[in-house]
TIZA-74815 format. One record per residue (C-alpha): x negated, y negated, z; residue in one letter. Coordinates in steps of 0.02 Angstrom, whole numbers, plus 50000, padded with zeros to 5 digits. Layout:
% TIZA-74815
X Y Z A
...
This chain:
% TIZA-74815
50000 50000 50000 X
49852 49890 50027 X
49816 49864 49843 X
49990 49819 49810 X
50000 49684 49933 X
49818 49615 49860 X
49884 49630 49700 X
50043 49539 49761 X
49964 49399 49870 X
50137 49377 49960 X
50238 49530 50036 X
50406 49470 49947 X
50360 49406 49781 X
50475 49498 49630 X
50384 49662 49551 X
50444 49777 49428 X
50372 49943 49409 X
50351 50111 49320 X
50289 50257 49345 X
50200 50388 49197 X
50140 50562 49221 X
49984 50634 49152 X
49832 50765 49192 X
49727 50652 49105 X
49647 50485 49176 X
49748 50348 49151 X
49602 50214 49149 X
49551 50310 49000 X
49712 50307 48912 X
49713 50123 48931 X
49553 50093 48849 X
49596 50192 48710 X
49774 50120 48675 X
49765 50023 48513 X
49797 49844 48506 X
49759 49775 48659 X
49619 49684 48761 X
49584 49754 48935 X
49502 49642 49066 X
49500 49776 49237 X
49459 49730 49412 X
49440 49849 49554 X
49536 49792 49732 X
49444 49847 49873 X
49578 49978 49919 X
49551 50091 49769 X
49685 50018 49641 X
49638 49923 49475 X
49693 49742 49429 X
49711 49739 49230 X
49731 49557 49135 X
49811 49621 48969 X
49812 49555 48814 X
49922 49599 48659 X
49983 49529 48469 X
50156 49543 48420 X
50243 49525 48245 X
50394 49415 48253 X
50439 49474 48097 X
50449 49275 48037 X
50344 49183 47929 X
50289 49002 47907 X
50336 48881 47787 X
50179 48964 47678 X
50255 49165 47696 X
50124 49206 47822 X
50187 49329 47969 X
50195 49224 48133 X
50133 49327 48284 X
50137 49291 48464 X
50009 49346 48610 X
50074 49413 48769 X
49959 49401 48913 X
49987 49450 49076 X
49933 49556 49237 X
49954 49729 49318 X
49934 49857 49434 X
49867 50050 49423 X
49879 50145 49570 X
49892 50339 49612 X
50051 50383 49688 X
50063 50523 49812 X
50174 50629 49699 X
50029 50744 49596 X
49982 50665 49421 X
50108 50531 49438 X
50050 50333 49426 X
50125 50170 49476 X
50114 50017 49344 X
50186 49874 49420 X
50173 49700 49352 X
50231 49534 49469 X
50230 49437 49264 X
50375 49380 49171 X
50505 49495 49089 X
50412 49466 48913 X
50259 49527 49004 X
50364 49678 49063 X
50429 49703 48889 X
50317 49663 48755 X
50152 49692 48852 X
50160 49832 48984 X
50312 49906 48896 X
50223 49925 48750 X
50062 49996 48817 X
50176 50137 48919 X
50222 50166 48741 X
50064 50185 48662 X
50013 50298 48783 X
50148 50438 48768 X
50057 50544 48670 X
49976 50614 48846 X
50071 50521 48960 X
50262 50544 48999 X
50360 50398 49080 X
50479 50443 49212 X
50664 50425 49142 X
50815 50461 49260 X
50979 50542 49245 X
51134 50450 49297 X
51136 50573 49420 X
50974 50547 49486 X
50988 50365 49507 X
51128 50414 49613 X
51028 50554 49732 X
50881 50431 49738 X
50963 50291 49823 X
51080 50419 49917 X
50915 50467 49981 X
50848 50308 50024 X
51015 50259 50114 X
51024 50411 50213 X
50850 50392 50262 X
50876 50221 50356 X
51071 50231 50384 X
51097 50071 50355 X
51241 49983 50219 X
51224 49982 50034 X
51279 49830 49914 X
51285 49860 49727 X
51274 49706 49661 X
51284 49721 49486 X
51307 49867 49390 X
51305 49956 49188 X
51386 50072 49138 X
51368 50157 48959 X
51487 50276 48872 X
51430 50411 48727 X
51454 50248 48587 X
51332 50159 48692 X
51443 50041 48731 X
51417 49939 48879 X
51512 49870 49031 X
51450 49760 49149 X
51517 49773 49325 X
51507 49689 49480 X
51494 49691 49671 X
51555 49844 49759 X
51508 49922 49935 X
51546 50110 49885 X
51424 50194 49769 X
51530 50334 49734 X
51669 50219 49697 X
51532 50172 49547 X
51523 50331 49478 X
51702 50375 49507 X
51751 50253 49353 X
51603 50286 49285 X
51668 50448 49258 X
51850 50389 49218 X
51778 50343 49069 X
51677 50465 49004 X
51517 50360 49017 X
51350 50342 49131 X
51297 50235 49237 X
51141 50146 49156 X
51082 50031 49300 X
51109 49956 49437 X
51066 49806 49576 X
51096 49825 49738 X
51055 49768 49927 X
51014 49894 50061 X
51062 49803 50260 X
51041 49876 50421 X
51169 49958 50502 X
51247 49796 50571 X
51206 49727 50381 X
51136 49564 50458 X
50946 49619 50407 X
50911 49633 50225 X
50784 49794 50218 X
50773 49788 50038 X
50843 49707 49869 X
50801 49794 49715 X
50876 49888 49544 X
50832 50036 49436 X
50903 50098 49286 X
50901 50269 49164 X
50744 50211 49074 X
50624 50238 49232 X
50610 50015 49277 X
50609 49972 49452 X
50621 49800 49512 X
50584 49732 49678 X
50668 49559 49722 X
50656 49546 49909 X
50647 49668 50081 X
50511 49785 50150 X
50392 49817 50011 X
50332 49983 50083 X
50505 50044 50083 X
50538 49991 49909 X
50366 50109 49846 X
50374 50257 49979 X
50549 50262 50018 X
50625 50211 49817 X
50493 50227 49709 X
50391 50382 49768 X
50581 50465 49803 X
50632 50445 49621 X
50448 50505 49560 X
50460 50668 49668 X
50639 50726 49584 X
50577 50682 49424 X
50418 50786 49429 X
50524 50948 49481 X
50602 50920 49296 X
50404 50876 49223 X
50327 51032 49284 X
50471 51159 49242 X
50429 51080 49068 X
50207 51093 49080 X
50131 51235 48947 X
50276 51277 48855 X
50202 51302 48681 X
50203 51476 48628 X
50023 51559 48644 X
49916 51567 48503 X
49835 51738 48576 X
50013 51843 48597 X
50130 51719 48528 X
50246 51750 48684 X
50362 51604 48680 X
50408 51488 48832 X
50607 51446 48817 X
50683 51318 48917 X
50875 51291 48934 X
50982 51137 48950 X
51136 51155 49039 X
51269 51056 49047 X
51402 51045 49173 X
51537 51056 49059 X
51575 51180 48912 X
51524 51020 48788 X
51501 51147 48618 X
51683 51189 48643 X
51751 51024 48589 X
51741 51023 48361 X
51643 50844 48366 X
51509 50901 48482 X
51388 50991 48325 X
51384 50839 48255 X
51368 50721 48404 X
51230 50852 48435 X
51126 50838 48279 X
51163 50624 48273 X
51059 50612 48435 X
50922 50719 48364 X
50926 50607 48207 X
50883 50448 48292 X
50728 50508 48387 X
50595 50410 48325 X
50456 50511 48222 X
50547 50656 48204 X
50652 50762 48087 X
50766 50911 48115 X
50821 51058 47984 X
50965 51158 48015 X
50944 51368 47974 X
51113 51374 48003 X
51271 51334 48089 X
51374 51498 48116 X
51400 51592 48214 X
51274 51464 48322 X
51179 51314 48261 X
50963 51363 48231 X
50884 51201 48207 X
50691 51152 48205 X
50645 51002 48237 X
50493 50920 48246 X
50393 50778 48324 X
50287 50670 48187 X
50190 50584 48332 X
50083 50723 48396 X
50149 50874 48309 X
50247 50966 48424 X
50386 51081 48341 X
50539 51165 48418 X
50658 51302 48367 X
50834 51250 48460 X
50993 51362 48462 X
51180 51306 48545 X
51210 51479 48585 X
51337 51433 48723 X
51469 51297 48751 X
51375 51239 48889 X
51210 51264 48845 X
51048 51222 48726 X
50883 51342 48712 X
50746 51256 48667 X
50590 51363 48618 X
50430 51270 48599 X
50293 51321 48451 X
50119 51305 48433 X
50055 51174 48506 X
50197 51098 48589 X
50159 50939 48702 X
50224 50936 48876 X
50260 50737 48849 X
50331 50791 48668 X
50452 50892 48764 X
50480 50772 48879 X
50536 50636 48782 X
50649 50758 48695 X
50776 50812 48847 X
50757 50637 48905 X
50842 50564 48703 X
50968 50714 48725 X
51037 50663 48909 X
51018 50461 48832 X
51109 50494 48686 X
51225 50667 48692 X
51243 50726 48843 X
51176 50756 49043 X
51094 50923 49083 X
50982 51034 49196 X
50812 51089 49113 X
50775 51280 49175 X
50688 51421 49148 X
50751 51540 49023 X
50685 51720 49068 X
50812 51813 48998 X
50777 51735 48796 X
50566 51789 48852 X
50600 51971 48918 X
50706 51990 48795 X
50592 51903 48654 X
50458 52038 48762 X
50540 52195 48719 X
């Protein structure tokens, strides 16, 4: 905590932060991200102060056709969190900064580095947590919510999570964010104000800055990396080519409803550097898709209502894969990632 109060200065000025995966270094994966310029300074407590610097293309041009670009400067933090392989970036800079600096490095990055995304569901358990952990009073101060057309709805203060996700629910959409204030128990002591949303950004506004990293941060990065490591060395072996399956289930029978192939193969569609081909769609859809960024390849089958296997090839990234279950619980539809051992002893004998 001591380098992010240096980093900080004050104990309650306004952070936002995320939080990326990897068995690599991450100081290395910064110097080799393309495009920016990396000034680093090492805080006596064992984080790293980085001044970043980055061009963008506004996609305008002057009055003589040339491009305009833009720098984005700005400052942040890199420091281990106590959840293996996981990494805290956290930037006190402006929400450009956040954006079109840090943002963009995270993204630059995810070929060996994957940023924690969350559920609906486990933005809900996370602050659950952190409210049953001090038993004090929750405000939600400001909520979105997002339905399968990604169509938004912007809500407003309420005192009952659950009464959040109740019309959430009511209307067949997730919950996509949301501010809130934690109190004590007599709700005359603000312990902390902060938000989070599906895409893995925390933001720290006010409150107990410890609590906001050990008891928020560091909660969120511990359910996520149950879901990361149930996804590490999944590519099918090059020695015995025994294959690796995963399964997404859903908590509803989604395949039984006529729209849902389609909806399906849309959201695969739209994942950036990537390309599907169907085998075929009866009696069960066999697609393979695969991921132009670092070459990982999958073989999926609906060969359930509520259900997806997803068997990963040669070579298969765990990032790749990742980024993959994270576009289908965006975009189609929330799941649980588990073993399959039934598709491998079967795929065995």
């Amino acid at each position: 905590m001591r380098d992010i109060s240096q980093y900080l200065l004050v104990k309650r000025m306004a952070a936002t932060a995320f939080v990326a995966f990897t068995n690599i270094s991450p100081v290395r994966l910064i110097k080799e991200a393309r495009g920016f310029v990396m000034q680093e300074q090492q805080l006596d407590s064992g984080g790293i102060k980085y001044f970043s610097k980055n061009r963008i293309n506004t996609r305008s041009r002057d009055e003589n056709g040339k491009l305009i670009f833009r720098d984005v400067s700005g400052t942040f933090l890199l420091t281990k969190l106590i959840t293996p392989t996981a990494h805290l970036f956290l930037t006190k800079d402006s929400s450009e900064f956040v954006t079109d600096g840090l943002g963009r490095l995270l993204y630059r990055i995810r070929k060996d580095a994957s940023t924690l995304h969350l559920t609906s569901g486990e933005m809900k358990v996370v602050v659950t947590g952190l409210l049953n952990d001090v038993g004090g009073r929750l405000v939600i101060r400001r909520s979105t919510v997002r339905n399968k057309r990604q169509e938004a709805t912007v809500s407003y203060q309420t005192e009952f999570l659950d009464h959040l996700y109740t019309e959430a629910a009511k209307d067949d959409a997730h919950v996509h964010s949301f501010a809130f204030e934690l109190f004590d128990k007599t709700k005359e002591r603000l312990l902390l104000n902060a938000s989070l949303n599906r895409e893995g950004k925390f933001s720290f506004y006010d409150g107990e800055l410890e609590l906001f990293i050990r008891g928020f941060v560091e909660k969120a990065t511990h359910i996520v990396k149950k879901r990361e490591d149930i996804l590490q060395n999944r590519a099918r072996s090059e020695e015995t080519g025994r294959i690796n399956p995963i399964r997404i289930t859903f908590d509803e029978p989604v395949f039984e409803k006529p729209a849902a192939i389609r909806a399906f193969l849309t959201t695969i569609s739209k994942i950036r550097h990537g390309e599907f081909t169907i085998f075929h769609r009866n009696p069960y859809l066999h697609v393979s898709f695969f991921d132009f960024f670092d070459g990982s390849e999958y073989e999926l089958f609906v060969d359930s209502a509520e259900s997806i296997l997803v068997v990963p090839q040669f070579g298969s990234t765990t990032p790749s894969l990742f980024r993959f279950c994270q576009k289908i619980f965006e975009n189609f539809q929330e799941g649980i990632v588990s073993d399959d051992l039934t598709t491998v002893r079967m795929a065995v004998k």
